[in-house]
N, CA and C atoms as a LAMMPS dump frame, in Angstrom:
ITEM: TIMESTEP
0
ITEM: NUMBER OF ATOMS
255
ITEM: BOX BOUNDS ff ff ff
-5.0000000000000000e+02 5.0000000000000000e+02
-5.0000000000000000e+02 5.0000000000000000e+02
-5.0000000000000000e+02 5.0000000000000000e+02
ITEM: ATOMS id mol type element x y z
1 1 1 N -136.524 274.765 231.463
2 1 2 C -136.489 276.076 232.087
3 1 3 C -135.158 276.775 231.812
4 2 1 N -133.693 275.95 231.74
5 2 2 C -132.617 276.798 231.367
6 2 3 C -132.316 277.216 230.194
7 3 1 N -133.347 276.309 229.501
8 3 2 C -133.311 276.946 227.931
9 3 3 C -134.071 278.011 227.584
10 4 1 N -135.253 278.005 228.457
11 4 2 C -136.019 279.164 228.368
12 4 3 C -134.626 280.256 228.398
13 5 1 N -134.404 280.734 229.763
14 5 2 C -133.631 281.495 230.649
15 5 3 C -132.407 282.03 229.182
16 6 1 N -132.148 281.366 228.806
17 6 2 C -130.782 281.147 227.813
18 6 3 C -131.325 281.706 226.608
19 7 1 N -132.289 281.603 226.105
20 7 2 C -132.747 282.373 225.285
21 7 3 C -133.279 283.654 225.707
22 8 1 N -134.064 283.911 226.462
23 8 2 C -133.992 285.429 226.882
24 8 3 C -132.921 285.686 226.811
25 9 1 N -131.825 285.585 227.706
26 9 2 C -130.677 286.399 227.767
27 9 3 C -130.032 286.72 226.262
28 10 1 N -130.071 285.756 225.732
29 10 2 C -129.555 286.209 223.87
30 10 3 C -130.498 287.229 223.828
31 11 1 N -131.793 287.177 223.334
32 11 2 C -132.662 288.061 223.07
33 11 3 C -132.398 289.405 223.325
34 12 1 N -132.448 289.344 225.023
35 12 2 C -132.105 290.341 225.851
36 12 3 C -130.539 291.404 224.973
37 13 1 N -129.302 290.39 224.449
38 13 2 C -128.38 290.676 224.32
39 13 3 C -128.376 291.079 222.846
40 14 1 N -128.605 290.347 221.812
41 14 2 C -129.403 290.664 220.52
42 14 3 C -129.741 292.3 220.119
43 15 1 N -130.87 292.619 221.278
44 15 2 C -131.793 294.085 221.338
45 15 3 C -130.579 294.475 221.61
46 16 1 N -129.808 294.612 222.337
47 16 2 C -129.277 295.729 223.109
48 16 3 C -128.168 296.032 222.231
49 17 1 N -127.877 295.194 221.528
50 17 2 C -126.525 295.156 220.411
51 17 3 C -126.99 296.059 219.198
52 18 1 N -128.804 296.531 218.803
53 18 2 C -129.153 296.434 217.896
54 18 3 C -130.038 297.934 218.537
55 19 1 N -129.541 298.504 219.594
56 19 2 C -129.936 299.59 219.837
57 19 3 C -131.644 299.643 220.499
58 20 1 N -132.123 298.458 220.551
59 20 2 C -133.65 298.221 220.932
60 20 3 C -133.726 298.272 222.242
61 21 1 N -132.678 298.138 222.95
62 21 2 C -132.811 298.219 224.543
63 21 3 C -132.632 299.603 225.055
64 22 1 N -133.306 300.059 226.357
65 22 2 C -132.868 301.333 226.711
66 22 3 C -131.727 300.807 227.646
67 23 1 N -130.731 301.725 227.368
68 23 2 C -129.314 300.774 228.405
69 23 3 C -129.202 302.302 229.398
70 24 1 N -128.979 301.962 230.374
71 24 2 C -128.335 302.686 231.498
72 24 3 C -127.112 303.048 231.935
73 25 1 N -125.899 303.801 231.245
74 25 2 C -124.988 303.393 231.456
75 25 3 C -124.739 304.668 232.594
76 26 1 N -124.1 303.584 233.55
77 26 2 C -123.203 304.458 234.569
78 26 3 C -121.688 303.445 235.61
79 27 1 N -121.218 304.448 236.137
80 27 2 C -120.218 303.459 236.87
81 27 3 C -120.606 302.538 237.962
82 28 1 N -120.081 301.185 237.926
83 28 2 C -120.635 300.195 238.652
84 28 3 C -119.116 299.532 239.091
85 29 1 N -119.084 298.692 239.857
86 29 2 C -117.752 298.081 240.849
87 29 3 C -118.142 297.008 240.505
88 30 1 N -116.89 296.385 239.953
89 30 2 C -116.892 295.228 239.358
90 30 3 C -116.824 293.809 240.776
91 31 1 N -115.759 294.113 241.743
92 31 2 C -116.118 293.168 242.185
93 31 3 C -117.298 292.651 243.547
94 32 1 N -118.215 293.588 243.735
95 32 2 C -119.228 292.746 244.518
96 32 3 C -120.247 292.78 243.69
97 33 1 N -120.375 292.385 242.083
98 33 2 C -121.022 291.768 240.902
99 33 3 C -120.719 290.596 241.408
100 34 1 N -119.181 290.519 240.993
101 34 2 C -118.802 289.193 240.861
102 34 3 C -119.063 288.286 241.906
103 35 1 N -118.623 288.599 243.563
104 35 2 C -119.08 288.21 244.753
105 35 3 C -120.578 287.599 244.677
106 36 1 N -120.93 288.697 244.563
107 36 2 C -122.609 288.337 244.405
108 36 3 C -123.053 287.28 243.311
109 37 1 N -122.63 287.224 241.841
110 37 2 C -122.584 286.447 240.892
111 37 3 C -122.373 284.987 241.811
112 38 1 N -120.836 284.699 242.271
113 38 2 C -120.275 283.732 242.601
114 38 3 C -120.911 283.129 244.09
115 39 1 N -122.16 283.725 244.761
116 39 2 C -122.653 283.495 245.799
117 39 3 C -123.651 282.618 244.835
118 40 1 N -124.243 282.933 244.191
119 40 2 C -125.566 282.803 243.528
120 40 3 C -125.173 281.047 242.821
121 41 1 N -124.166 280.881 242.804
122 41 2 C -123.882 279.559 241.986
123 41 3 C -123.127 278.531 243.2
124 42 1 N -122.926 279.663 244.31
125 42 2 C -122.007 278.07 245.148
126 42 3 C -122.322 276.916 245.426
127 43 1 N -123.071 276.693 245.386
128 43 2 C -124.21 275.258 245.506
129 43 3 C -123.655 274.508 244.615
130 44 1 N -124.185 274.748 243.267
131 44 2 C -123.804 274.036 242.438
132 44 3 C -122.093 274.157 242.192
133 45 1 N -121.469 274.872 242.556
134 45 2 C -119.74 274.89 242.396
135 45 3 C -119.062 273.851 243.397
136 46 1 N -119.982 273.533 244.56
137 46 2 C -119.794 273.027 245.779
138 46 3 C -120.104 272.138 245.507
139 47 1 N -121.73 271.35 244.829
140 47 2 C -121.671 269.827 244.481
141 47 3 C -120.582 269.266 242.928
142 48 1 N -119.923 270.35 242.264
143 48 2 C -119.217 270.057 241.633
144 48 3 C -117.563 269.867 241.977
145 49 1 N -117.663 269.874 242.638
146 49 2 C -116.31 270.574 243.544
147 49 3 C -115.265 271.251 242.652
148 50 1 N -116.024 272.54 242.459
149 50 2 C -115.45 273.761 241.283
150 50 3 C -114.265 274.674 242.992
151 51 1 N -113.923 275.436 241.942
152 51 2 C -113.379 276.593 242.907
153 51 3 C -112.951 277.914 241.978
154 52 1 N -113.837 278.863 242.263
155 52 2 C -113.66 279.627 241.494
156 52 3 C -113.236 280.973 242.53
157 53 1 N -111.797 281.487 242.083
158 53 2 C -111.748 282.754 242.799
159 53 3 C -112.244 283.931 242.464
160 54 1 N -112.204 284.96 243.05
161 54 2 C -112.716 286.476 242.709
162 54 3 C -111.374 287.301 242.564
163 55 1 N -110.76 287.326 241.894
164 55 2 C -109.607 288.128 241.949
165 55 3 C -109.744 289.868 241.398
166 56 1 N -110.747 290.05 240.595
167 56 2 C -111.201 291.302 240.68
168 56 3 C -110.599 292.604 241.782
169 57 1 N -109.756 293.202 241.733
170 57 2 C -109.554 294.669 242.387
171 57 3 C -110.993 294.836 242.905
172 58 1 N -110.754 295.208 244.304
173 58 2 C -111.839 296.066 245.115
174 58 3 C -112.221 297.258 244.429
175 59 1 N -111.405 297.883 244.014
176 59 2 C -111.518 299.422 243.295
177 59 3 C -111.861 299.099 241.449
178 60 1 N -112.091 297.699 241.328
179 60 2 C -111.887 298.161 239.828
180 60 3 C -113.579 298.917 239.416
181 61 1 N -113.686 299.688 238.483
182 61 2 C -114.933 300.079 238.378
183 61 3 C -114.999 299.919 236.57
184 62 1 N -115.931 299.919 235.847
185 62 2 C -116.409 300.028 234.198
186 62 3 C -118.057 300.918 234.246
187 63 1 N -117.569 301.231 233.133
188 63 2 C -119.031 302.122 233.027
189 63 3 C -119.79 301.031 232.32
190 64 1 N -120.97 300.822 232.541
191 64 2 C -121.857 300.06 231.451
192 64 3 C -123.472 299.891 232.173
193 65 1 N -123.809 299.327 231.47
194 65 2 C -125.698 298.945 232.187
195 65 3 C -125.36 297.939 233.293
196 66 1 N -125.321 297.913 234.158
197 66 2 C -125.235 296.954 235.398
198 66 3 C -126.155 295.831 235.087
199 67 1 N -127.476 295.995 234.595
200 67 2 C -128.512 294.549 234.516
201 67 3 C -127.762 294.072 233.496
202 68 1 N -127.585 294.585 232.197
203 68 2 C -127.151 293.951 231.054
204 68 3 C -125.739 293.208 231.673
205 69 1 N -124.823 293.984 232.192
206 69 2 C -123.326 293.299 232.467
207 69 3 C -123.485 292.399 233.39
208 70 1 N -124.692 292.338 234.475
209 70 2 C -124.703 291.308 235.038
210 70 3 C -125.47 289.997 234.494
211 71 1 N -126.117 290.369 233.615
212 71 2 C -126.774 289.444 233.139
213 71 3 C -125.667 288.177 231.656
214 72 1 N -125.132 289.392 231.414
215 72 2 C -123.754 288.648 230.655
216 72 3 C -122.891 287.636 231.575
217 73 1 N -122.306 288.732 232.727
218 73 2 C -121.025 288.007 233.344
219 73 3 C -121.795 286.169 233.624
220 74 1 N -123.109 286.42 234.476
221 74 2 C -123.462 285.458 235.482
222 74 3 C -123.694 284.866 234.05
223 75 1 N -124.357 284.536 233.205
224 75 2 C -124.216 283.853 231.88
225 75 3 C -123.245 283.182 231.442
226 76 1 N -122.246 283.661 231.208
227 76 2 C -120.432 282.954 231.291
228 76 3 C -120.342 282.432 232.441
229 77 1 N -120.331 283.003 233.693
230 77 2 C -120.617 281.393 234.763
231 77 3 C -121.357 280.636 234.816
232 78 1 N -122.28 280.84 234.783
233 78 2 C -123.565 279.191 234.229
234 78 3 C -123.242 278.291 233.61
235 79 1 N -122.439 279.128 232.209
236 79 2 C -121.913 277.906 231.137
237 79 3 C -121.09 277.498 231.348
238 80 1 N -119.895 278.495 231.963
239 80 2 C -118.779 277.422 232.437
240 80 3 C -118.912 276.16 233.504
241 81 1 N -119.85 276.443 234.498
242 81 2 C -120.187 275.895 235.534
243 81 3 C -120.741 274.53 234.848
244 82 1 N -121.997 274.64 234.027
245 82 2 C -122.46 273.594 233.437
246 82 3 C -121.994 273.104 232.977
247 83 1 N -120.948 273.505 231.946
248 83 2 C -120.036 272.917 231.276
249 83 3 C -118.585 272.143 231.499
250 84 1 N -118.384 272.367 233.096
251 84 2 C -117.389 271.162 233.858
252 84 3 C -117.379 270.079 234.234
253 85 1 N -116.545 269.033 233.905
254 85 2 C -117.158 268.179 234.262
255 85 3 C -117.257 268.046 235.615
């Protein structure tokens, strides 16, 4: 199933690089992504005994597609996550 998941998201990332995706871009707040991202994995950060902070500015903001950037960021935490020992 995470390989499924892992390949969509390339796919997903692939199109969008290649102009096939319709992207949405507008301003989005970077850190209750991340909050939210880092809620979504505590379990597993917690049976790993990870610790990951949010240091993100309250105010920071980027323009971009919110699904796509969230679907990136939380992607780089998965792998890092999986990838600790």
């Amino acid at each position: 199933m995470q390989m499924e998941a892992l390949v969509a998201r390339l796919l997903t990332l692939a199109r969008a690089e290649h102009g096939r995706v319709p992207l949405t871009v507008e301003k989005i707040a970077l850190a209750p992504i991340v909050e939210a991202l880092l809620a979504t994995h505590a379990a597993t950060l917690t049976a790993k005994n990870l610790r990951v902070e949010n240091d993100v500015p309250e105010h920071a903001q980027i323009e971009s597609d919110s699904v796509l950037f969230c679907s990136i960021v939380g992607n780089l935490l998965e792998t890092a996550v999986s990838y600790s020992p």
